[in-house]
C-alpha positions as CSV (number, residue, x, y, z in Angstrom):
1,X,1.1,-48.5,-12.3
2,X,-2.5,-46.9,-12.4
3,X,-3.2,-47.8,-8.6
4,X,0.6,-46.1,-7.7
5,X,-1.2,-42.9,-10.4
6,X,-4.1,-43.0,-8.2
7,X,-2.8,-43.0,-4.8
8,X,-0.3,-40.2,-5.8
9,X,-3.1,-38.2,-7.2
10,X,-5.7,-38.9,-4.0
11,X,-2.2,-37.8,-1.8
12,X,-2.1,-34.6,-3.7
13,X,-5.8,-33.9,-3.5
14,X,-5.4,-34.3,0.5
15,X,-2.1,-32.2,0.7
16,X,-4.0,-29.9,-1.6
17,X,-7.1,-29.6,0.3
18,X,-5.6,-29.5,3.5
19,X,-3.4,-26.3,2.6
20,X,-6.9,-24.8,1.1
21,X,-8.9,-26.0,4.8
22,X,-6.4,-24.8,7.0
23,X,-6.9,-28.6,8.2
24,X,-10.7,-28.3,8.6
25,X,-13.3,-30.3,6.9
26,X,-15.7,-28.4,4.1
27,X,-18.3,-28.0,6.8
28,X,-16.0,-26.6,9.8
29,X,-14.2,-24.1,7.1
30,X,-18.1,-22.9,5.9
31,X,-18.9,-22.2,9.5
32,X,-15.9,-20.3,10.3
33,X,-16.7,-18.7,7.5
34,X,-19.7,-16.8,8.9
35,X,-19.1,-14.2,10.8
36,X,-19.7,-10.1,11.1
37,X,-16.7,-9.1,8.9
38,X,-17.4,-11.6,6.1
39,X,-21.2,-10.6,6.1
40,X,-20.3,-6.8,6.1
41,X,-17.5,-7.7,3.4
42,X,-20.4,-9.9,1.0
43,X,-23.0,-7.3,1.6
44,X,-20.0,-4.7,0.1
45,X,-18.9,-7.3,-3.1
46,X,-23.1,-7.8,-4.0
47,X,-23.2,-4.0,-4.3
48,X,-19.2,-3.2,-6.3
49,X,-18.7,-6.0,-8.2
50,X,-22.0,-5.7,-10.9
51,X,-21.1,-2.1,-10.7
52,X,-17.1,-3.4,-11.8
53,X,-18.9,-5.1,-14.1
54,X,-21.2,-2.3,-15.7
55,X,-17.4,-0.1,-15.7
56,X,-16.0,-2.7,-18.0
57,X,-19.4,-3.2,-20.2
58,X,-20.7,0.1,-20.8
59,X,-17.7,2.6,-20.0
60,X,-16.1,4.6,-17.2
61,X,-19.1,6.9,-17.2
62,X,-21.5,4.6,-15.6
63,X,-19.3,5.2,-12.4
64,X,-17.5,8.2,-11.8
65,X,-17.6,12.0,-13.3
66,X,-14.5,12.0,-14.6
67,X,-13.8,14.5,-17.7
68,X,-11.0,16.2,-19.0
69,X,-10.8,18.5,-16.7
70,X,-10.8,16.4,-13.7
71,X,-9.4,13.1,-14.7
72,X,-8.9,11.5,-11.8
73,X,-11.4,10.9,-8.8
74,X,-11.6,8.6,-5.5
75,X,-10.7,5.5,-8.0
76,X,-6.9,7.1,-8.4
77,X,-6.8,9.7,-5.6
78,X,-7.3,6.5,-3.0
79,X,-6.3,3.4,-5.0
80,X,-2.7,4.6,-6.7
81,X,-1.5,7.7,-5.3
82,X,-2.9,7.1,-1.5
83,X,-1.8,3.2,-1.6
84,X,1.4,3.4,-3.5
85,X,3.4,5.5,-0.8
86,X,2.0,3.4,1.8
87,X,3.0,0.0,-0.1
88,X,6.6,0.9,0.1
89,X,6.8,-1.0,3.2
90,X,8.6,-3.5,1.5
91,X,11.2,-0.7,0.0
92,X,12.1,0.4,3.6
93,X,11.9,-2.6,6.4
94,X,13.8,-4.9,3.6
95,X,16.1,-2.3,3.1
96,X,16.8,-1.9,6.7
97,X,16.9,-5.3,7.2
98,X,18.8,-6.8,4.7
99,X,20.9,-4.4,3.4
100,X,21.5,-2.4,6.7
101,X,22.2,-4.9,9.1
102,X,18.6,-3.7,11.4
103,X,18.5,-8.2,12.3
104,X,15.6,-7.4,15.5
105,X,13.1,-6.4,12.8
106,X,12.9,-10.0,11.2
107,X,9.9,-11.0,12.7
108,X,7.9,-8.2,10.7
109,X,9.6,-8.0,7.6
110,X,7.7,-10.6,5.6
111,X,4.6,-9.4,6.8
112,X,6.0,-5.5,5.6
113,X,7.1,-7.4,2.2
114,X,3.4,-8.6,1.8
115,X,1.8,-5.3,2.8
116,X,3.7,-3.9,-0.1
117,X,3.1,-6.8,-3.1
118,X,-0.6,-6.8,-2.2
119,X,-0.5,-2.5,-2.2
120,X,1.2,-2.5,-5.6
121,X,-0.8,-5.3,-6.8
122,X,-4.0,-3.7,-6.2
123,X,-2.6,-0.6,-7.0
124,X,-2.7,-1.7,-10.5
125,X,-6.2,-3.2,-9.9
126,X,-7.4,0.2,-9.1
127,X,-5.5,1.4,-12.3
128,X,-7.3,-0.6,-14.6
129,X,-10.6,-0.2,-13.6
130,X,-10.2,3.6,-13.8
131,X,-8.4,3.5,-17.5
132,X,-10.8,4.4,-20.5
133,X,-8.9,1.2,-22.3
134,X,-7.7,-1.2,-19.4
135,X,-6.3,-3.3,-22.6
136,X,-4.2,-0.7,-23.9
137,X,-2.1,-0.3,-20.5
138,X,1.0,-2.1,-22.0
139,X,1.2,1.3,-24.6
140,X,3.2,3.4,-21.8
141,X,5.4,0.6,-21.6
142,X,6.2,-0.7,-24.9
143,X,4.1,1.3,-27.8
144,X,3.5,5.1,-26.9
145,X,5.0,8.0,-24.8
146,X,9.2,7.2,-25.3
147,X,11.6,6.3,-22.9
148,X,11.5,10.3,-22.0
149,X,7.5,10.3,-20.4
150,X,7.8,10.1,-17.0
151,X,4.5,7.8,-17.6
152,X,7.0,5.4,-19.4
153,X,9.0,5.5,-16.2
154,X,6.1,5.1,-14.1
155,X,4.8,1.9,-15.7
156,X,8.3,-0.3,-16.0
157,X,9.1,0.6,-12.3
158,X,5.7,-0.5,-11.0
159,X,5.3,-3.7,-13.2
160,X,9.3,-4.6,-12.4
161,X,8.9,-4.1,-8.4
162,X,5.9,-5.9,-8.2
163,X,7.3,-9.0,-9.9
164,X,10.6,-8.3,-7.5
165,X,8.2,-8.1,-4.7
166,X,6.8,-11.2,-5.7
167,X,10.4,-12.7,-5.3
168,X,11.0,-11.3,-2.2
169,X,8.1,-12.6,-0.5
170,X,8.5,-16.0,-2.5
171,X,10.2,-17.9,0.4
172,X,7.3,-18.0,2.5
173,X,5.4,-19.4,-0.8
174,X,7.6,-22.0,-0.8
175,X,7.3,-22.7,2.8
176,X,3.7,-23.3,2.7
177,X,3.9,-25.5,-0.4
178,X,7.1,-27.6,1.4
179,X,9.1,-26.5,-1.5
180,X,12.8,-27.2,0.2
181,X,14.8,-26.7,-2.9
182,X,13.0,-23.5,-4.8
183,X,12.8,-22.1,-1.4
184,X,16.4,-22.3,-1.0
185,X,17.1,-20.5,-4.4
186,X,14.3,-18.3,-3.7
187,X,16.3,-16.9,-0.6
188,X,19.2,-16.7,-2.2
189,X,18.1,-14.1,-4.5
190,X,16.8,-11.6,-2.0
191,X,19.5,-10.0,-1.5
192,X,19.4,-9.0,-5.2
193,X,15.8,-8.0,-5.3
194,X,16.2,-6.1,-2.7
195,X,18.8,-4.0,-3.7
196,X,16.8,-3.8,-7.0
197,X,13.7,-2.9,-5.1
198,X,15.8,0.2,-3.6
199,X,16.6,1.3,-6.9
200,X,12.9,0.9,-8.3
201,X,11.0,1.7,-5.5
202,X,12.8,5.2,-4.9
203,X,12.8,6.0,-8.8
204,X,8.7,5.7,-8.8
205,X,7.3,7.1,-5.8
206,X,9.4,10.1,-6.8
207,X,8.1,9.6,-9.9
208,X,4.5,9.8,-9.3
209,X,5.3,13.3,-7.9
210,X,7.2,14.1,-10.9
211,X,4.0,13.9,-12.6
212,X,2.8,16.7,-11.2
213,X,5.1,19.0,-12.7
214,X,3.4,18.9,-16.3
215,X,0.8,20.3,-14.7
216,X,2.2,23.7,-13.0
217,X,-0.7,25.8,-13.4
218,X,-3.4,23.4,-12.6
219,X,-2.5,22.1,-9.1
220,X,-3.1,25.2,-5.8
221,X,0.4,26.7,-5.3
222,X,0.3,25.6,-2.2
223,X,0.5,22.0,-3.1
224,X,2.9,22.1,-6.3
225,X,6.6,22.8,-6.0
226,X,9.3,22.0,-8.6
227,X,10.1,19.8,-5.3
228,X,7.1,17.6,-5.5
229,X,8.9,14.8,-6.9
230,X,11.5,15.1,-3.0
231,X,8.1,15.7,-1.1
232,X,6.4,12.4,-2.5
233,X,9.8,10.6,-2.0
234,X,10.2,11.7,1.6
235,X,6.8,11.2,2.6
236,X,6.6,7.7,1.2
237,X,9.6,6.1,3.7
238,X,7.9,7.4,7.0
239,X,4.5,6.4,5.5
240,X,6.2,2.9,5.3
241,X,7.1,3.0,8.9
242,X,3.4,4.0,10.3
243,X,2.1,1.2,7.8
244,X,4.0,-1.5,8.9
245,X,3.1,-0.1,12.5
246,X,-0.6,-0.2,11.4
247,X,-0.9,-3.5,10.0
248,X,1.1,-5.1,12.5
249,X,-1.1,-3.9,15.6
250,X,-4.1,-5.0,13.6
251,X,-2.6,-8.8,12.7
252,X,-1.8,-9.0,16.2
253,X,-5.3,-7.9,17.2
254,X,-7.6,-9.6,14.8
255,X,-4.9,-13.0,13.6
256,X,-3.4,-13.1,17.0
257,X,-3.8,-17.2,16.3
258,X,-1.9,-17.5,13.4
259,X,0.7,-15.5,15.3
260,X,4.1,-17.0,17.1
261,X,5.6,-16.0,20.2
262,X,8.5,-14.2,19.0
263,X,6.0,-12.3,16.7
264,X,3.9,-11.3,19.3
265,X,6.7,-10.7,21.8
266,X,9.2,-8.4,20.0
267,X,5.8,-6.5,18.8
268,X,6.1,-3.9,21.3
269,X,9.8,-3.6,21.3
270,X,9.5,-3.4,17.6
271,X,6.9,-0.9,17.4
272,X,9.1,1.4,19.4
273,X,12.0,1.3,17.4
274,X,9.1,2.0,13.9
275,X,8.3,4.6,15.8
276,X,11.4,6.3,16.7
277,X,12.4,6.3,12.5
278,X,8.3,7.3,11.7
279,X,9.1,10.5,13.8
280,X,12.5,11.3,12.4
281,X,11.3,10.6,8.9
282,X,7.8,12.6,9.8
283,X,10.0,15.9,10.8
284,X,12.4,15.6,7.8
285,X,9.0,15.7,5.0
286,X,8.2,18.5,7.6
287,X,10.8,20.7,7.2
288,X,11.0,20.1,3.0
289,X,7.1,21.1,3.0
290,X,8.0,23.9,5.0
291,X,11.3,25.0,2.6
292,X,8.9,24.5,-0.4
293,X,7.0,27.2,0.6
294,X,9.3,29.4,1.5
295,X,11.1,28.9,-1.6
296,X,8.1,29.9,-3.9
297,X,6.9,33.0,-1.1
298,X,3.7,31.6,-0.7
299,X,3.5,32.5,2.6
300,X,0.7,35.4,1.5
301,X,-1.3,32.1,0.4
302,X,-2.1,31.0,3.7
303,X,-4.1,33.2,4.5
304,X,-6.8,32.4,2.6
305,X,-9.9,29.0,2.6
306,X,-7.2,26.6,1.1
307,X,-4.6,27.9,3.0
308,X,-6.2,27.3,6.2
309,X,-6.7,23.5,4.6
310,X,-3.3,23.6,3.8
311,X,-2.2,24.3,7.5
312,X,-5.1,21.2,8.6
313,X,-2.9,18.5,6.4
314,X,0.2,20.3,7.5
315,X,-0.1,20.8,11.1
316,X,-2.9,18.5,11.7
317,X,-1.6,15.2,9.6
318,X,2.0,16.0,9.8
319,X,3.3,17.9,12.3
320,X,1.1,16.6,15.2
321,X,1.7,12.9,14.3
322,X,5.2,13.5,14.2
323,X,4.7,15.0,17.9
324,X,3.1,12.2,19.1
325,X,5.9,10.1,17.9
326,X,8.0,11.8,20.1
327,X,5.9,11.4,23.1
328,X,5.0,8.0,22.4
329,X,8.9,7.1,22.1
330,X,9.8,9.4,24.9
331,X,7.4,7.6,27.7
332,X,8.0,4.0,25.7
333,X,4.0,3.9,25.0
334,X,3.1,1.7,22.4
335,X,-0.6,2.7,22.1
336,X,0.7,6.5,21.6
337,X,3.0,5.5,18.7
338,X,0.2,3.1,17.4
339,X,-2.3,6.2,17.4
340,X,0.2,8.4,15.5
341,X,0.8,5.6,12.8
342,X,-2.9,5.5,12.4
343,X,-2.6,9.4,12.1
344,X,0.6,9.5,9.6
345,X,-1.1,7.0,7.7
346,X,-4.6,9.5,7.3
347,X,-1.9,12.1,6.5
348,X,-0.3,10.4,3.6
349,X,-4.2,9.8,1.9
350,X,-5.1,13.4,2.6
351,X,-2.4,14.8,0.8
352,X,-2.9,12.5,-2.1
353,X,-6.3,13.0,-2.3
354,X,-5.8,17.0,-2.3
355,X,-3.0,16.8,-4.8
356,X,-5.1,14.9,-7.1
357,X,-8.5,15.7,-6.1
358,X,-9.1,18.5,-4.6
359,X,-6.7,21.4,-5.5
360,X,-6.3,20.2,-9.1
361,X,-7.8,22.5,-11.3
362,X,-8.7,24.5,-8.1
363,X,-9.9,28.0,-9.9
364,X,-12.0,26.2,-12.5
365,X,-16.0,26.9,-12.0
366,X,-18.0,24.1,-10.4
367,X,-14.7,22.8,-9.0
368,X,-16.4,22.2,-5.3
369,X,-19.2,19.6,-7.3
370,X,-16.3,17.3,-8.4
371,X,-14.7,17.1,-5.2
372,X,-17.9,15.0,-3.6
373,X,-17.7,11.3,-6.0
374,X,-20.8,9.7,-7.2
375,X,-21.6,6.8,-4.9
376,X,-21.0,4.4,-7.3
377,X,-17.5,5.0,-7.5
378,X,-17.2,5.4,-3.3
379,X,-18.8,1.6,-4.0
380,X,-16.4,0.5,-6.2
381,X,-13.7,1.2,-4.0
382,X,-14.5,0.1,-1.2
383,X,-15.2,-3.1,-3.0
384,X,-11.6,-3.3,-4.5
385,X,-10.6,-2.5,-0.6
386,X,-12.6,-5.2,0.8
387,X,-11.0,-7.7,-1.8
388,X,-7.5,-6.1,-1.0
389,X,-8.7,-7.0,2.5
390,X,-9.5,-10.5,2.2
391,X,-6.6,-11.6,0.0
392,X,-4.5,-10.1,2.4
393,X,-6.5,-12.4,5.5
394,X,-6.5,-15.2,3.3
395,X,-2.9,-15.5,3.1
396,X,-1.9,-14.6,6.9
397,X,-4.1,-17.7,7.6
398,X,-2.2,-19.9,5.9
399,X,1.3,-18.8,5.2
400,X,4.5,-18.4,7.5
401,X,4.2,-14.6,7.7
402,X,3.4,-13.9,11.2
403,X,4.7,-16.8,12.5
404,X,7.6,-19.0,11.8
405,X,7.4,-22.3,10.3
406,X,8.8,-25.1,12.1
407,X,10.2,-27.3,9.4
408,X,12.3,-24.4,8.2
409,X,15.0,-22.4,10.2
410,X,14.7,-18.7,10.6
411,X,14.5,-16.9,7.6
């Protein structure tokens, strides 16, 4: 009995470190570990992760300017309002594909499911290394604020859609580990959790604009509207489309090995078709932006510094992606609709960043010196990024996301 122990535990160790190895020995997986992008990335973690380190030990302080006034800097303008729009790729490609019938995008949607988990999962990350008390961030949840905060709101719809994300994406998991029965249970379910995602996804990213309207007075006219929860909704499902664009054309460029055929053949066809809904959805947040202004007559207002920065985001991040769409569509160019995905994609950040950074508390004194973060805090996210980064590689090395495994059917 304790050689049959020992055999099964030495078969385990193998299966384990072969699924770890990618099927190389310690010294082939330490050489293909050096290269320019993992020397760039360790240079980036020695610099932000004693400076993570020094947030949690000696306060916030030590990293960002942060006050009441301005509460939130790069940490929050980048991390959780930037990257949760952008992580609803999930919401939208397994909405269209499971519920809707849209079959032709199955070779991207678990890569579109990951690209969201990972978004909302670091998402949080970026959340609790901004809080003053990361410990306490169960209170919106279960202790403080009532089911009537839109905080409340915020928190259960995050922390539920990230576990249903999890879910969702399960089956490839499964796939990797050989799991035949969980795996079939696992996509059982996903037609479930993706209705609930629907529901959750479209509550919160509305939500996070709804945020915004305690705050009436404190946010540039130009950017506030008692519509702000519709624009942050609308934005977020073409944002989807030029993110799962985005990461697709960069798998395919930098992963191309751990990609199948029918991955890399449908790509182009596929992209076309992103594109074609990115431009449609790109118009519609368009025209809303447009309406909100008009409906407040702040037409007067654009006529002035911050409406000229107004017009940039506007014409420059929305309306001229969304033209290139067209043209990109129009001649069937995939490198045009790539280039405006890339575009949207700076869009979505800028107007994040301006809601939260920038305009808020626009027509305090000394409003320009917060705008500019202290490098320490431009280090710390770009450490959290880098991480975000490398998990993200890590696991479209090893599991059946760009490519199809062969011991499973079609998923």
């Amino acid at each position: 009995m304790g050689n049959s122990t020992a055999v099964r535990t030495e078969d385990f160790r193998s299966w384990f470190m072969d699924k770890l190895l990618m099927g190389m020995t310690w010294p082939e997986y330490i050489k293909s570990l050096i290269t320019p992008f993992n020397i760039v990335a360790s240079f980036i973690l020695a610099v932000g992760l004693p400076l993570i380190a020094m947030r949690f030990i000696y306060g916030l302080a030590t990293v960002t300017d942060a006050s009441n006034e301005y509460p939130w800097g790069l940490l929050l303008g980048w991390g959780l309002f930037g990257g949760v729009p952008l992580s609803a790729t999930g919401f939208v490609m397994a909405t269209a594909y499971y519920i809707f019938g849209f079959k032709k995008y199955q070779p991207i949607v678990r890569l579109a499911v990951l690209t969201g988990l990972l978004g909302y999962l670091f998402a949080v990350i970026y959340l609790l290394t901004d809080l003053g008390r990361p410990w306490r961030i169960y209170y919106p949840m279960a202790i403080g604020f009532g089911t009537a905060s839109i905080l409340f709101l915020v928190a259960w719809h995050v922390s539920t859609y990230l576990t249903v994300q999890l879910i969702e994406f399960s089956p490839a998991i499964f796939e990797w580990l050989k799991a035949r029965r969980t795996r079939k249970w696992a996509t059982m379910v996903t037609i479930g959790m993706t209705i609930a995602g629907i529901i959750l996804s479209t509550l919160h990213q509305s939500a996070l604009g709804g945020m915004f309207l305690l705050a009436p007075g404190k946010i540039h006219p130009l950017w506030y509207s008692t519509y702000i929860p519709v624009f942050f909704l609308s934005s977020s499902v073409y944002a989807a489309l030029a993110m799962v664009i985005m990461v697709s054309t960069l798998a395919s460029r930098f992963l191309k090995n751990r990609c199948d055929a029918i991955f890399l053949g449908s790509l182009d066809r596929l992209t076309l078709g992103l594109g074609k809904g990115a431009g449609i959805g790109i118009y519609v947040y368009f025209a809303l932006k447009v309406i909100g202004v008009a409906h407040d007559n702040n037409w007067y207002l654009l006529n002035t510094p911050y409406g000229y920065w107004f017009l940039v985001e506007l014409l420059g991040f929305v309306l001229l992606p969304g033209l290139i769409f067209s043209l990109g569509v129009k001649k069937k160019s995939v490198g045009t609709v790539r280039f405006a995905a890339f575009a949207a994609v700076a869009g979505i950040i800028l107007n994040r960043v301006n809601i939260v950074i920038i305009t808020f508390n626009w027509n305090l004194p000394g409003h320009f010196h917060h705008i500019i973060p202290r490098w320490q805090e431009v280090a710390v996210v770009l450490c959290i990024a880098t991480l975000h980064v490398l998990v993200f590689r890590w696991i479209l090395n090893r599991m059946p996301v760009l490519r199809q495994d062969p011991d499973f059917e079609a998923h």
